[in-house]
C-alpha positions as CSV (number, residue, x, y, z in Angstrom):
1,X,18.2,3.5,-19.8
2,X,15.2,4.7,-18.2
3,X,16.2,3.2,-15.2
4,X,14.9,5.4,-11.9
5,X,15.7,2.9,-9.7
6,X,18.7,0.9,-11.4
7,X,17.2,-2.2,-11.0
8,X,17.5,-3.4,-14.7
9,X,19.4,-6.7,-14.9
10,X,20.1,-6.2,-11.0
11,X,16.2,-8.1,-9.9
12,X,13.7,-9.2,-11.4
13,X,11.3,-6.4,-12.2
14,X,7.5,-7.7,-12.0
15,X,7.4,-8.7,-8.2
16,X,3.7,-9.9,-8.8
17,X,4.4,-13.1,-8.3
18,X,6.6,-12.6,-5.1
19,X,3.8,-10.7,-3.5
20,X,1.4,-12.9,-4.3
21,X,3.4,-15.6,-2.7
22,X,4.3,-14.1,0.6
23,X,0.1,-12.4,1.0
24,X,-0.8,-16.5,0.2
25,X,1.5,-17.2,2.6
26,X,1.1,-14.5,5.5
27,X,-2.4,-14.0,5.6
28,X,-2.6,-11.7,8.9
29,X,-6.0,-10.1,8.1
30,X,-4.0,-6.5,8.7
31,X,-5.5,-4.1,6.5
32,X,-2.9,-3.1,3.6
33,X,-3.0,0.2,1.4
34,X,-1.6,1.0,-1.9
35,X,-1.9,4.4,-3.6
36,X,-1.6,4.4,-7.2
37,X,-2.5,6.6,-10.2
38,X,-4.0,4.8,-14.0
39,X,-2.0,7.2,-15.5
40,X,1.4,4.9,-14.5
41,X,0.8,2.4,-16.6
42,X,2.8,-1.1,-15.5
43,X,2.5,-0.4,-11.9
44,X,-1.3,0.4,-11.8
45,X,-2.1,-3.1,-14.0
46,X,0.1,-4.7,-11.7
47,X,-1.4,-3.6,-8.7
48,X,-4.8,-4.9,-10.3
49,X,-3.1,-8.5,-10.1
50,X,-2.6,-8.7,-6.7
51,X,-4.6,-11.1,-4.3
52,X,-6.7,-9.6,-2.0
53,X,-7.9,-6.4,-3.2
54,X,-11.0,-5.2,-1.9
55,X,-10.3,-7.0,1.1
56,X,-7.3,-7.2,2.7
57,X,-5.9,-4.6,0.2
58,X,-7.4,-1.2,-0.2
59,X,-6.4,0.6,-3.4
60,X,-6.6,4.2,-3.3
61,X,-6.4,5.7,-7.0
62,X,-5.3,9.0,-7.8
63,X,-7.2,11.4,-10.4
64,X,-4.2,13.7,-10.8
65,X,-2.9,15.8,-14.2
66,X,0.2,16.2,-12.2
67,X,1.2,12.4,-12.3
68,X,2.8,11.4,-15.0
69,X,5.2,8.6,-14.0
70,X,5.9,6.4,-10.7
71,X,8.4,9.2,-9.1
72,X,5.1,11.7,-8.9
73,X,3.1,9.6,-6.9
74,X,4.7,10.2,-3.6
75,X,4.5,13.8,-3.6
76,X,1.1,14.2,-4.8
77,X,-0.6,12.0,-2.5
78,X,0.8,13.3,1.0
79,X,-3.2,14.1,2.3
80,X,-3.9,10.8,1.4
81,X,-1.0,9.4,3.1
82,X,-1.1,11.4,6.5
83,X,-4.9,9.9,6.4
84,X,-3.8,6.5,6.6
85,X,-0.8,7.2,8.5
86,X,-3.3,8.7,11.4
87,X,-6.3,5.8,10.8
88,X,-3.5,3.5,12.0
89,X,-2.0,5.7,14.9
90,X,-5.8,6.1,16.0
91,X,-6.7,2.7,15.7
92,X,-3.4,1.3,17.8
93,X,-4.5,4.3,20.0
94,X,-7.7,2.7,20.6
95,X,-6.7,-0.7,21.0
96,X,-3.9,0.2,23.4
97,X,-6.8,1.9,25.3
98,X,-9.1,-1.3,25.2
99,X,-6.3,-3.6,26.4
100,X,-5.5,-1.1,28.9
101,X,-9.0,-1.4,30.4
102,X,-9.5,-4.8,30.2
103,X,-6.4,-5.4,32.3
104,X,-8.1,-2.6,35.1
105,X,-11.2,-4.5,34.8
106,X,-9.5,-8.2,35.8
């Protein structure tokens, strides 16, 4: 059935809507990233659909011959997710650091 993640007649498949919902209703100004690739069609138009890109939503689009469907994503964008992965680590780091400091300094 072409059915990777037997979801089909299990939950609604466009969660557009949903995540639109919960961003409108969350808004946390935390930095969000999604990788995705043109070549996957339905996910990368919905991706386009969401609120906040450019803002709170940073979109990081793969150029990659090897990606041909959602399930090729993941593998063939581990730099790219070790670089986000290690922005966050660093920036808690940092902030950990600053509230550390302040606490000396009072």
């Amino acid at each position: 059935m072409s059915d990777m993640h037997f979801i089909k007649g299990l939950r609604t498949e466009d969660l557009t809507t949903k995540i639109n919902q919960y961003l409108q209703l969350h808004k946390d100004n935390k930095q969000k990233h999604i990788i995705c690739c043109p070549a996957v069609k339905f996910n990368y138009n919905k991706v386009q659909e969401l609120m906040g890109i450019g803002s709170d939503i940073n979109v990081i689009e793969l150029e990659d011959e090897s990606i041909r469907n959602h399930a090729d994503i993941s593998k063939n964008c581990i730099p790219e997710q070790l670089v986000i992965m290690n922005s966050l680590f660093m920036k808690n780091t940092n902030e950990g650091m600053m509230n550390n400091e302040k606490e000396v300094n009072n």
